[in-house]
N, C-alpha and C positions, 0 to 999 in steps of 0.2 A: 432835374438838375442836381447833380451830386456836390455837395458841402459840407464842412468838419466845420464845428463850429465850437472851441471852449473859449470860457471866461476866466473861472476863478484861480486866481493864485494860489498853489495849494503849500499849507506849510505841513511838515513831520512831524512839529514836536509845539508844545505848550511855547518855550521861548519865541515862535510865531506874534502871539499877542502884544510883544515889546513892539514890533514893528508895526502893528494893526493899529494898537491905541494911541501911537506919539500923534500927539497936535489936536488928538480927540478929546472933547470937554464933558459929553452926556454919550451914556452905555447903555442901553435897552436890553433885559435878556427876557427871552422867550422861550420856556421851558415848561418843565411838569409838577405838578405834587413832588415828587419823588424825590429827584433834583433837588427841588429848593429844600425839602426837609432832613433829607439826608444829609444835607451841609456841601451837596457834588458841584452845583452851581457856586461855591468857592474858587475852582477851575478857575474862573471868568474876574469875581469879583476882587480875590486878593489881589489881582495883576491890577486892576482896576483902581483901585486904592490905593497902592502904592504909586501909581504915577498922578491921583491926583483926578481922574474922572469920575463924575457922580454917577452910581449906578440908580437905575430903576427895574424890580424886574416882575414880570408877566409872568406867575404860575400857572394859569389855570389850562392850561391842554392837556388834552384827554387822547385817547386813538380815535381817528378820523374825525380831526377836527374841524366844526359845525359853524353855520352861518352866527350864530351868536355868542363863540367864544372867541372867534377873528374878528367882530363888530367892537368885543370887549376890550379886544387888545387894541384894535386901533381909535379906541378912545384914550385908553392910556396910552397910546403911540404920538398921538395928535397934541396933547396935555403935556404932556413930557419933551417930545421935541428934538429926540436923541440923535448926534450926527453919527453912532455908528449902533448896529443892529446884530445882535446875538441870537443864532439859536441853536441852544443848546440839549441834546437830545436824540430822540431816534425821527423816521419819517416825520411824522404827526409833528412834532416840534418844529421841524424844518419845512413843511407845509404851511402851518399855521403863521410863518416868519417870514413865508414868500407871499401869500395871498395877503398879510396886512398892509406889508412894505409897497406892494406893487398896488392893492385897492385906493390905499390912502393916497399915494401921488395921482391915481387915475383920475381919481373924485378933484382934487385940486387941492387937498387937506393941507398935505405938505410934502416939500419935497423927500426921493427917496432918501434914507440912510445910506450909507456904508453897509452892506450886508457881509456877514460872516456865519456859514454853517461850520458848526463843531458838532461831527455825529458820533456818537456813545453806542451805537451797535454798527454792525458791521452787515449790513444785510440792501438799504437801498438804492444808493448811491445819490441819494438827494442833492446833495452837495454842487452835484455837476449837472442836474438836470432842469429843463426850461421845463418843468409841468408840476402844477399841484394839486391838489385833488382835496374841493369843498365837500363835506356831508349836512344834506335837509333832513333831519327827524321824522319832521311833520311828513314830509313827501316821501319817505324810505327812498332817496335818491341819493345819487354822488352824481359832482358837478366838476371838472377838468377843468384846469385854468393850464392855457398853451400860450408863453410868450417867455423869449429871450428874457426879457425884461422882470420874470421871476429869478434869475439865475444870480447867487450870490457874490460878491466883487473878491469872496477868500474864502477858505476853507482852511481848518485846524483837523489835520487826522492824527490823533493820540491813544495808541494800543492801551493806557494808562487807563480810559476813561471805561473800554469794553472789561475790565478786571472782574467788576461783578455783576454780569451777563452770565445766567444758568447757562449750562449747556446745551438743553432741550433749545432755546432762543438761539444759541451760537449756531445749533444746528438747522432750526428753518432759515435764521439770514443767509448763512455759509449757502445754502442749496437756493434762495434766491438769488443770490450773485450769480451762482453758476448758471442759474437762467439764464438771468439777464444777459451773460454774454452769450447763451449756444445763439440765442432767439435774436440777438442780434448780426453773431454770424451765416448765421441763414436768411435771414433775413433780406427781403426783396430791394431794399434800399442799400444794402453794405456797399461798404469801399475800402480800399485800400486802408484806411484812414482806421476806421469803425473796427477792420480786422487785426490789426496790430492792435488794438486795446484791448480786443475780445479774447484775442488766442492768448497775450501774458494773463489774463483775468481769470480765465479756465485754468490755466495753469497754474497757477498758482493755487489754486482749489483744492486742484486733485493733488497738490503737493505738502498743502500746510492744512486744512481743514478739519479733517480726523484729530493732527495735532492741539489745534485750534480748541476743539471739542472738549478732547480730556484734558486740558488744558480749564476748560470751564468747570471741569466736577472740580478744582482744588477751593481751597481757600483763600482769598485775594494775600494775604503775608506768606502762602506756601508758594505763590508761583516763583518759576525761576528765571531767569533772563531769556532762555530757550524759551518759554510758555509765550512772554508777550511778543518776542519777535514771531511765532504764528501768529499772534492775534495783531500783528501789527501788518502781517504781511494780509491777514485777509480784510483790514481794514484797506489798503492799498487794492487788494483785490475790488472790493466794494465799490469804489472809485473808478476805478479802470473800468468796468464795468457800464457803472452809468453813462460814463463817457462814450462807448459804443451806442448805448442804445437809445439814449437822449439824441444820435444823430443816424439811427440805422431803422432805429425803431421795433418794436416788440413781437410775439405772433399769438397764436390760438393758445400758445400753453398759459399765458397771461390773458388772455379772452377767456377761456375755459376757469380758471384760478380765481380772476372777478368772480363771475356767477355763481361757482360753489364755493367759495369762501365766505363772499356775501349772504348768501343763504342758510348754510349749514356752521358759518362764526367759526369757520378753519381756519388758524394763521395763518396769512397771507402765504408765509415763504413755503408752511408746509404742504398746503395746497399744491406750491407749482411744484416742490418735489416729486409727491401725488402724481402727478400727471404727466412729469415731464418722460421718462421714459416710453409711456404706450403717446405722446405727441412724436418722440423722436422716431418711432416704427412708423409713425402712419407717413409724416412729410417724407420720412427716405422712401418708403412703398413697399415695405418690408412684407405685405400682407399678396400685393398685388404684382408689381415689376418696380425697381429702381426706377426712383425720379432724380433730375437734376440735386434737388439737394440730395442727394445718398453723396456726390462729388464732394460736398461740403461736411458733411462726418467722414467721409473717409480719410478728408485733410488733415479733419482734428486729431486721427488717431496720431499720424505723424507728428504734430505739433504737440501730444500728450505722451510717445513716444508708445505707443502702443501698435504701432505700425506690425502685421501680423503678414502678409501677403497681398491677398487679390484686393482688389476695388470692393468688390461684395465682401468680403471678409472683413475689412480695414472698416468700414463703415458700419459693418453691423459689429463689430466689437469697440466702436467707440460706445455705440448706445448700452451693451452687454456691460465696461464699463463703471457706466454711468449711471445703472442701474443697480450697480454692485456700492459704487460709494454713496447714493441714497441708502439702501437698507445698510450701511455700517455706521455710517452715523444718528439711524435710530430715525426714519422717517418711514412711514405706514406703507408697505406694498400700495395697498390699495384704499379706494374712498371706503367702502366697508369697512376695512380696519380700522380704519380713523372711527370707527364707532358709527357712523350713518344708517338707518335702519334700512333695511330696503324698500318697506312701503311709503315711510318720507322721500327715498331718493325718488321711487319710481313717481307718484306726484308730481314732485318738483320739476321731473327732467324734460317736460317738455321746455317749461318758463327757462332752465338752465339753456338749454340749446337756443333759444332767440335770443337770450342777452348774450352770449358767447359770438352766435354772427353777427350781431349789430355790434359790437364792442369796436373801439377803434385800434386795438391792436392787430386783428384778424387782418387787417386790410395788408400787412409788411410779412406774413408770412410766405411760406415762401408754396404753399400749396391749400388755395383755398377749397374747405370742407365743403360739401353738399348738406342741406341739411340732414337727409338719412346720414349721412359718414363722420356728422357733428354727433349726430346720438348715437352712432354704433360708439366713436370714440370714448364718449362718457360711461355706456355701458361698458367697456374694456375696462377701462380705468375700476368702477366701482367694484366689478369679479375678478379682474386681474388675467392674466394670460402665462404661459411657459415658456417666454424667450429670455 
């Protein structure tokens, strides 16, 4: 059954929070080391304080946050008592703020907050998406938590907050966004709905991005009103984004990106840049004959404006590309580049290829791998090819 499904009220700008906090008496923020010492969690608290709400706030989140730093906060969530829920931050922040909010009501603790994500990088579209993702230590496992009932009641998108994001980080979010949307555009579940978010969300990639980028080598007092409107359009990107794929759902290039990011401690975003172009040759059949989706890159060229002639042409120069604004904004041709050795890759690649098909994004692709076609992909990716 095909459904579009968003929640959260999104606001543009900081003055958002005048409207969040009226009638609000307790503020919970849920953020990092960083944040809190940096004085950035201010964002949250000044507004806070001037209207009168007591703040409480939850530093301790790390990346991939762990069955016992969400036990911690929902002790101090429980204690406290807060009617509205801050998190402030990147993924991990906004993870760690849906898995407490939604365990604490589950258990019967108390009721939920008022959630509100404000994300400070531009890269996963948390904000709009019904999924979190627990990490066990002890078990080297990640656990998915899938329910509506994660999904925050608002969102704060403010170019202001991404200012002192290196550019290296600007650049694997930027190329996660752009995932997120192809993988959603091809994707076996799209619709109408999912496609109108994906096609502005690429687009705006391939428009602001680069800018975005050099935009990140300045100094936060050198940027100029032109710097944040990229960084505010790919914060918007980031959004749109999630929006698609929280209801289209993801494929092998995010199935493949788990496993060798997990393993080899690639960032996330880098990873799928990594791989995204030898994923877009294989689903079109670039190797073999055009499949159905080759219809769906050759769409995007038009919607990218890159529209060049035939059906085979239009589609294989969206990926060409795609593959061009990966290596300009400074992401590794290949998994080797990225430093990998080849005798750890080769090792690893069998355990790589069985978490990639068991993964649950595999399953909305739009052309399920065999497992030979799972390992020739990953060997492509790690030597790279000449398209």
């Amino acid at each position: 059954m095909d459904s579009y499904y968003v929640k959260p009220r999104i606001y543009m700008e900081r003055e958002g929070l005048n409207e969040i906090l009226k009638g609000r008496s307790k503020a919970l923020i849920i953020t990092d080391k960083f944040m809190y010492e940096s004085g950035k969690v201010n964002y949250v608290t000044d507004i806070c304080l001037r209207m009168g709400v007591e703040v409480s706030i939850f530093a301790e989140v790390k990346p991939d946050p762990d069955i016992a730093t969400i036990t911690n906060g929902i002790t101090q969530m429980t204690n406290f008592k807060p009617d509205v829920l801050f998190a402030l931050g990147g993924g991990s922040a906004i993870d760690c703020a849906k898995a407490m909010n939604y365990l604490a009501a589950k258990e019967g603790m108390m009721e939920k907050a008022f959630f509100v994500a404000i994300p400070t990088t531009s890269g996963t579209g948390s904000e709009v998406t019904s999924f979190a993702v627990i990490s066990d230590p002890d078990a080297k496992a990640k656990y998915p938590l899938i329910s509506d009932d994660l999904l925050p009641e608002a969102a704060v998108l403010d170019a202001e907050l991404t200012k002192t994001v290196p550019a290296s980080i600007t650049a694997d979010t930027g190329i996660d966004v752009l995932t997120h949307a192809i993988e959603a555009y091809v994707s076996v579940k799209a619709n109408d709905f999912t496609d109108a978010a994906a096609e502005k969300s690429m687009k705006i990639v391939f428009e602001h991005l680069e800018q975005a980028v050099k935009a990140a080598s300045k100094k936060p007092e050198e940027l100029t009103p032109e710097d944040l409107r990229h960084r505010q359009k790919m914060h918007n990107a980031s959004c749109l984004a999630g929006m698609a794929f929280s209801n289209a759902g993801l494929g092998i290039n995010h199935s493949m990106a788990h496993a060798l990011g997990g393993h080899f401690h690639i960032p996330h975003g880098r990873a799928n840049g990594i791989l995204l172009p030898y994923v877009m040759q294989f689903n079109c059949g670039c190797k073999t004959s055009l499949t159905p989706a080759s219809d769906r890159y050759a769409r995007m060229s038009k919607v990218l404006w890159l529209d060049s002639g035939t059906h085979r042409e239009n589609a294989f120069g969206t990926i060409r590309a795609t593959k061009q604004l990966v290596k300009r904004v400074g992401i590794p041709k290949t998994i080797k580049d990225q430093g990998v050795k080849e005798k750890d890759f080769m090792d690893a690649l069998d355990g790589l290829v069985e978490a990639a098909l068991a993964d649950s994004c595999t399953a909305t692709n739009p052309k399920i791998p065999t497992r030979e076609e799972m390992r020739e992909l990953f060997l492509t990716a790690y030597k790279g090819n000449n398209m």
